[in-house]
Kinemage of the C-alpha trace (Angstrom):
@kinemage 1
@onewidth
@group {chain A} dominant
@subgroup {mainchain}
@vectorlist {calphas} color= white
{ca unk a 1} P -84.352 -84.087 53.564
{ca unk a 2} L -85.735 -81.221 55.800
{ca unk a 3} L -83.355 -79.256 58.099
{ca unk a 4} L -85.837 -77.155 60.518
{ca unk a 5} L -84.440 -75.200 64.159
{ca unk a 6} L -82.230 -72.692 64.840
{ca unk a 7} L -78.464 -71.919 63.156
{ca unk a 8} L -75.561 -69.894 64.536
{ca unk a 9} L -73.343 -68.506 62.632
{ca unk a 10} L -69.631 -67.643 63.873
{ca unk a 11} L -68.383 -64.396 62.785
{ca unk a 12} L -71.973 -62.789 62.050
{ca unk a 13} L -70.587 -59.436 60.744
{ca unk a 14} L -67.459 -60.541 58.681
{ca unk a 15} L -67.677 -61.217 54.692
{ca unk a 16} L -68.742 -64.802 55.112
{ca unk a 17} L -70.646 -64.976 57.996
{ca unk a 18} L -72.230 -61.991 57.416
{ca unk a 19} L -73.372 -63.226 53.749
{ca unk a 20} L -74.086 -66.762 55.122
{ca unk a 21} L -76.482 -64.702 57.806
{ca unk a 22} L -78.568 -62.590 55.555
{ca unk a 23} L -79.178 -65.398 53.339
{ca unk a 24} L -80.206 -67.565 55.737
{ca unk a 25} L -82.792 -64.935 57.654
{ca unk a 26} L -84.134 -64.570 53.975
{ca unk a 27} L -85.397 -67.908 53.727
{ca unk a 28} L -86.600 -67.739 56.808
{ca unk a 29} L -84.127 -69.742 58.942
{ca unk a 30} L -84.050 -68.335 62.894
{ca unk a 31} L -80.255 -67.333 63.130
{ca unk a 32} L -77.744 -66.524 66.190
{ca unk a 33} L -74.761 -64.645 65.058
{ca unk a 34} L -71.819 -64.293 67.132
{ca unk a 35} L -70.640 -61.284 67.033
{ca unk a 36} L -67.770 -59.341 68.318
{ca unk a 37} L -69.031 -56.056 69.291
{ca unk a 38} L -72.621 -55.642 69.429
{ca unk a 39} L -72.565 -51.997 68.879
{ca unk a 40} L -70.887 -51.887 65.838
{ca unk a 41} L -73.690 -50.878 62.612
{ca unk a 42} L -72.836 -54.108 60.858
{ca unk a 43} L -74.093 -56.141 63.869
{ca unk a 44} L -76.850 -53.764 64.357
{ca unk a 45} L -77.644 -54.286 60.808
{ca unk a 46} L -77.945 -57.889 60.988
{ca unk a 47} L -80.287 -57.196 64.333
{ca unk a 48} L -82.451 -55.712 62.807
{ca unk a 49} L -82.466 -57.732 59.681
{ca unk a 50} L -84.067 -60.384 62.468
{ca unk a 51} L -80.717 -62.169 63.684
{ca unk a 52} L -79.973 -62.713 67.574
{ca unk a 53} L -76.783 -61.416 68.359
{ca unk a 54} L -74.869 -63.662 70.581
């Protein structure tokens, strides 16, 4: 079984979200994070790692 499209993650910049985020952009996967404030550098980090910050 394939699983293709896009996958948001709740909680983006905490310990699990944040883990389940990065690997997920490293194989590839488009991912939506919620996140609570944009402007703080963990969500930044994830930004630029390639995530859309929701």
């Amino acid at each position: 079984m394939t699983v293709d499209g896009t996958v948001l993650v709740l909680g983006g910049t905490g310990r699990q979200g944040g883990a389940t985020a990065r690997a997920l952009l490293e194989r590839g996967r488009v991912v939506h994070a919620l996140v609570r404030d944009p402007r703080a550098d963990a969500a930044r980090a994830l930004a630029e790692a390639g995530a859309v910050l929701v």
